[in-house]
N, C-alpha and C positions, 0 to 999 in steps of 0.2 A: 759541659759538665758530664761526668760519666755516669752511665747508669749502675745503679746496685743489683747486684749479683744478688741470688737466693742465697749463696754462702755467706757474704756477709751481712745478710740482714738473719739469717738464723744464727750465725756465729754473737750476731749483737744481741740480739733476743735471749739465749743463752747464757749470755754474760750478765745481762742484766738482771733478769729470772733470778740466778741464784744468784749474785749479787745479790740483790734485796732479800732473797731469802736467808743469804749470811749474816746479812745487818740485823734483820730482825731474830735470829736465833743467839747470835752473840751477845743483844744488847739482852735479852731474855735470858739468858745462859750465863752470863758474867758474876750478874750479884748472886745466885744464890747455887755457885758452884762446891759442886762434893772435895775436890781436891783440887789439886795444885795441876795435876795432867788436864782436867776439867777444865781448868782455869786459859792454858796453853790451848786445848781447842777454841774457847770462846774470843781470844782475842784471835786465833785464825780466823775464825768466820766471819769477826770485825773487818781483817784486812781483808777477808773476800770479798765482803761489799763494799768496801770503799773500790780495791783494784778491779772489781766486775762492776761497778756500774761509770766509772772511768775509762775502762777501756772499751765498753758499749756505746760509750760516747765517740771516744776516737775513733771507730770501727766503722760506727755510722758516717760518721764526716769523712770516711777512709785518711783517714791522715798516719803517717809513715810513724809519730813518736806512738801509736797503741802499742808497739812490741813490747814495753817495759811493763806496764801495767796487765796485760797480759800474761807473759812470763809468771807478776807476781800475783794475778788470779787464780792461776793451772796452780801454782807451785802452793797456795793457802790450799786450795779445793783439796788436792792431795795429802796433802799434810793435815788437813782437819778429816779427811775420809778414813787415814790410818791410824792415827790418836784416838777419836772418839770410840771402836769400841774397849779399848782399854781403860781409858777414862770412866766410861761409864758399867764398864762389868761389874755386875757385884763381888768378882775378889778385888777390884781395887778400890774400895772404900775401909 
């Protein structure tokens, strides 16, 4: 068995950090969203914890399918980092 690298054990820590941190602001963010853009972030941050703590998994086990749930971590993280502050500005309510 191969040993783990400091990259992927901080690459998994990472993933899963905000993972849980996305699970628990979307499930918090969802019902009592301002708008519709609001709404579009909070299920991003849903899928970032489901794709971050998923792919924290595969990461750790280093197993070759973590690319796809990764991919779709990076690409929520992002997407919830440029929506919300729009969503949440006071001219968009």
């Amino acid at each position: 068995m191969r040993g783990r690298s400091f990259g992927l054990i901080l690459v998994a820590a990472f993933a899963a950090g905000t993972g849980l941190n996305g699970l628990y602001n979307g499930a918090t963010d969802l019902p009592s969203a301002p708008n519709t853009l609001a709404t579009v972030v909070g299920v991003l941050n849903v899928t970032m914890g489901i794709a971050g703590i998923f792919a924290a998994a595969l990461v750790w086990r280093q197993d070759r399918r973590a690319t796809v749930p990764l991919i779709a971590w990076g690409a929520s993280v992002i997407g919830a980092a440029l929506l919300a502050p729009l969503a949440y500005a006071p001219e968009a309510g």
